[in-house]
C-alpha positions as a Markdown table, in Angstrom:
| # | Residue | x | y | z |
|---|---|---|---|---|
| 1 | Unk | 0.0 | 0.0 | 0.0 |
| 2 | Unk | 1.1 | 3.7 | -1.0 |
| 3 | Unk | -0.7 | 6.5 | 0.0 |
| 4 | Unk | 1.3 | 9.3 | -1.5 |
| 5 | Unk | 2.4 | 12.3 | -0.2 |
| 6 | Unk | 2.7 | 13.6 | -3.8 |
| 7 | Unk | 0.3 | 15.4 | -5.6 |
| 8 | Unk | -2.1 | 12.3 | -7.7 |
| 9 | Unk | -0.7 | 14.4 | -11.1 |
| 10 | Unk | 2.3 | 13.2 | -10.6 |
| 11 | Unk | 1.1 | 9.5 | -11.2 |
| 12 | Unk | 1.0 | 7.7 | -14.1 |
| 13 | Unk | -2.5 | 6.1 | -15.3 |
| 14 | Unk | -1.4 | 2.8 | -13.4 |
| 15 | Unk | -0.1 | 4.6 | -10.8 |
| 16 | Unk | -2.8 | 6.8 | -10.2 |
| 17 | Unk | -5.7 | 3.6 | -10.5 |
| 18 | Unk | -3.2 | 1.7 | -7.7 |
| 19 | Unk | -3.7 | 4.7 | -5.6 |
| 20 | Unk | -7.7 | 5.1 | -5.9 |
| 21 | Unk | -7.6 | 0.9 | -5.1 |
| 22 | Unk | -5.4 | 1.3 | -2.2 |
| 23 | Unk | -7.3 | 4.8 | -1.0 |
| 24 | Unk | -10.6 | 2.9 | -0.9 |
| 25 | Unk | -8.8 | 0.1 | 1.2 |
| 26 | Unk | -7.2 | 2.3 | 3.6 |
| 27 | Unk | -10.7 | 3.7 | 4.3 |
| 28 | Unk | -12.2 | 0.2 | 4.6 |
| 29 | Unk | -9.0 | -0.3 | 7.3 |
| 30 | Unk | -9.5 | 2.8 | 9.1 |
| 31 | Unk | -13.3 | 2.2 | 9.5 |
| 32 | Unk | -12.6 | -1.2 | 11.0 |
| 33 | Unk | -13.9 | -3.0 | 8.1 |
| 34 | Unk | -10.7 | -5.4 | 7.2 |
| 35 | Unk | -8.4 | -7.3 | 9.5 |
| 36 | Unk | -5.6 | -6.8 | 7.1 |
| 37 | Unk | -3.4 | -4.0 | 7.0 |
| 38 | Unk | -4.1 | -2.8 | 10.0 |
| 39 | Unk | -1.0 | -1.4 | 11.5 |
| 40 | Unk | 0.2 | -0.3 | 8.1 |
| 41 | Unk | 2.7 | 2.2 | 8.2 |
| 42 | Unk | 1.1 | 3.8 | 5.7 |
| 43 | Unk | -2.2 | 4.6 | 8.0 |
| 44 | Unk | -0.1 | 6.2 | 10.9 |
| 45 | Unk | -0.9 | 9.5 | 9.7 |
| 46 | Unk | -4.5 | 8.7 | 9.2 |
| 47 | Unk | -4.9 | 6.9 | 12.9 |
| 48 | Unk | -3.1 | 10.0 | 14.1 |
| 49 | Unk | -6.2 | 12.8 | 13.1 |
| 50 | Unk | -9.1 | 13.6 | 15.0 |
| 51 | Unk | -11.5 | 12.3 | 12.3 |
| 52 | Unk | -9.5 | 9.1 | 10.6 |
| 53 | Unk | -12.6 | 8.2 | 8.4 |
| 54 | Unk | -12.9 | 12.0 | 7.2 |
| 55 | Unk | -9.2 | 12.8 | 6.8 |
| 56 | Unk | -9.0 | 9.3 | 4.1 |
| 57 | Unk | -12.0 | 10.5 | 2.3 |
| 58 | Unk | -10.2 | 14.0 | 2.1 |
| 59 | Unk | -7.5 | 12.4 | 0.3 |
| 60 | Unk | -9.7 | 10.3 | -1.8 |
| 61 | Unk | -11.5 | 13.2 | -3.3 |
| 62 | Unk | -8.5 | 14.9 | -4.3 |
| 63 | Unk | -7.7 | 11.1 | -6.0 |
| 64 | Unk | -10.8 | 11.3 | -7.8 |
| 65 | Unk | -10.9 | 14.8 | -8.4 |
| 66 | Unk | -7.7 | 14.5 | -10.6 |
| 67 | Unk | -8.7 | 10.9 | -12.0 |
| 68 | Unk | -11.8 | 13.6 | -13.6 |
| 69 | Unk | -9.1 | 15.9 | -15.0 |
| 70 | Unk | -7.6 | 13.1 | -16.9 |
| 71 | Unk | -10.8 | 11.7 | -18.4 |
| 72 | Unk | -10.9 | 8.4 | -16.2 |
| 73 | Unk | -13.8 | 6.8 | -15.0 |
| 74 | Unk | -13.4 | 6.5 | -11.6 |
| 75 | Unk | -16.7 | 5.2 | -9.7 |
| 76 | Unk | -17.9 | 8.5 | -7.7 |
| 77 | Unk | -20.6 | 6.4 | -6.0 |
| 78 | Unk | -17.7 | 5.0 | -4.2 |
| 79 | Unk | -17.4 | 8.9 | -2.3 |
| 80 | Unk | -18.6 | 9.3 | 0.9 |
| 81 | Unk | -19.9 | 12.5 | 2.2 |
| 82 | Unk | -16.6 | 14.5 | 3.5 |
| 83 | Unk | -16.4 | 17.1 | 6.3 |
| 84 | Unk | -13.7 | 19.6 | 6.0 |
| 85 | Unk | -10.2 | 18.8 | 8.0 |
| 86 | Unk | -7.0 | 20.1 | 9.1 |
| 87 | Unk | -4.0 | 19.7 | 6.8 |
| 88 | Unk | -1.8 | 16.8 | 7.8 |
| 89 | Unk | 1.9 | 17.6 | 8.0 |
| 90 | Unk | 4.4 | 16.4 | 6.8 |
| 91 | Unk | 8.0 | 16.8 | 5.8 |
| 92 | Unk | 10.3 | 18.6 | 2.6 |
| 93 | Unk | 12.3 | 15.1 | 3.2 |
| 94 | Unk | 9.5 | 12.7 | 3.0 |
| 95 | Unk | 8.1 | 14.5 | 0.0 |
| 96 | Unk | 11.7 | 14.4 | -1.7 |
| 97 | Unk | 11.6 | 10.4 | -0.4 |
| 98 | Unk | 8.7 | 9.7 | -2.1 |
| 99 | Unk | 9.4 | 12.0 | -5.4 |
| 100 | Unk | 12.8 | 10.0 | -5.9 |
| 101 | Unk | 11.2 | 6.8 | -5.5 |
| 102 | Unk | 7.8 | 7.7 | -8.3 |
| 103 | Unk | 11.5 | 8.5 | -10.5 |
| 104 | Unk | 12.5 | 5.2 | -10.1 |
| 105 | Unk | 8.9 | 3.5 | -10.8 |
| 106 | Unk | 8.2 | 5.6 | -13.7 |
| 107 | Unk | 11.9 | 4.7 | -15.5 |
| 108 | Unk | 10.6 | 2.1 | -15.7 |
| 109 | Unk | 7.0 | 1.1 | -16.7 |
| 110 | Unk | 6.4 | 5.1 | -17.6 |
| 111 | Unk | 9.4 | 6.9 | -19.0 |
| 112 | Unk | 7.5 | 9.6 | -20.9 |
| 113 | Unk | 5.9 | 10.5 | -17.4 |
| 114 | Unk | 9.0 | 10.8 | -16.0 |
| 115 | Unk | 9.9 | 12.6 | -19.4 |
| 116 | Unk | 7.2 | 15.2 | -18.4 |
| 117 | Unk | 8.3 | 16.2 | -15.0 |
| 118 | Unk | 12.2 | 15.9 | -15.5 |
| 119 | Unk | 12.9 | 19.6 | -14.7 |
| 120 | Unk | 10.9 | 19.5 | -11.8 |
| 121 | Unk | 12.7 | 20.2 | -9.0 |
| 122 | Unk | 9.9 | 20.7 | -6.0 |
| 123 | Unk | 7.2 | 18.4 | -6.9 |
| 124 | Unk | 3.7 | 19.9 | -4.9 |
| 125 | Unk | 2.1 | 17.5 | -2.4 |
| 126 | Unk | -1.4 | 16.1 | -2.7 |
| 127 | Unk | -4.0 | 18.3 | -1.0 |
| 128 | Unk | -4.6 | 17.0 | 2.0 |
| 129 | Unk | -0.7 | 17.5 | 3.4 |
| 130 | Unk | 1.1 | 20.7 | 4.1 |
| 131 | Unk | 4.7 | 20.7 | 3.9 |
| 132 | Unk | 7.3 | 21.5 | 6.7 |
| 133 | Unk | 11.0 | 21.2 | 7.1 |
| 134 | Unk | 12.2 | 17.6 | 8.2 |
| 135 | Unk | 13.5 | 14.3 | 7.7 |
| 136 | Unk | 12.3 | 11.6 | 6.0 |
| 137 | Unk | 8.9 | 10.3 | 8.1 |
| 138 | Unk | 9.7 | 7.9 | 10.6 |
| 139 | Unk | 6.6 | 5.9 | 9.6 |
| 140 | Unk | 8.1 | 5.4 | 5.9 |
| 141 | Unk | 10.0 | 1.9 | 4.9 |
| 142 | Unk | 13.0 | 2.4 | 2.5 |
């Protein structure tokens, strides 16, 4: 499971349908609805807000929202209603982290993906995060 920091443009198309899949089982997790994946790293920062459930359909929106923009059929009906929440933070170095490691993904099933971001140096996060000086997250595996 990857729940990117990054902003879902970054993605490619398989990429960015891996994330909507994943999304929609982190918010079955975080609503108690799975035994698996339960103490994925990946949900610390979910588990860690006020409102898990709303903070994971936050980030699904955004999912969706740019799933739209590219012409992709994502199932809406799959939405849940969504109250506003807090930016999560999170850190320059996990967001560098996770843009090296999309380089190395895309080189390799996507290299005109790559192709179109190669002079970006900053890439923007997804929505939901706000971005603060640090280290690499300690919840992230290398």
């Amino acid at each position: 499971m990857r729940l990117w920091t990054l902003h879902p443009r970054y993605l490619d198309a398989q990429g960015l349908t891996a994330l909507w899949r994943e999304a929609l089982l982190a918010r079955a997790v975080l609503a108690g609805m799975t035994r698996g994946y339960t103490r994925h790293p990946q949900l610390l920062r979910f588990q860690a807000q006020s409102d898990p459930p709303a903070a994971i359909e936050c980030y699904l929106r955004a999912v969706h929202a740019e799933s739209l923009r590219r012409g992709f059929r994502f199932d809406a009906t799959k939405l849940q209603a969504a109250a506003d929440v807090p930016p999560i933070m999170t850190t320059d170095g996990q967001l560098a982290r996770e843009w090296q490691h999309l380089g190395r993904k895309l080189q390799v099933r996507s290299p005109e993906t790559l192709a179109r971001w190669a002079g970006l140096a900053q890439p923007e996060p997804h929505p939901l995060f706000e971005v603060v000086p640090g280290p690499v997250e300690p919840w992230e595996r290398a």
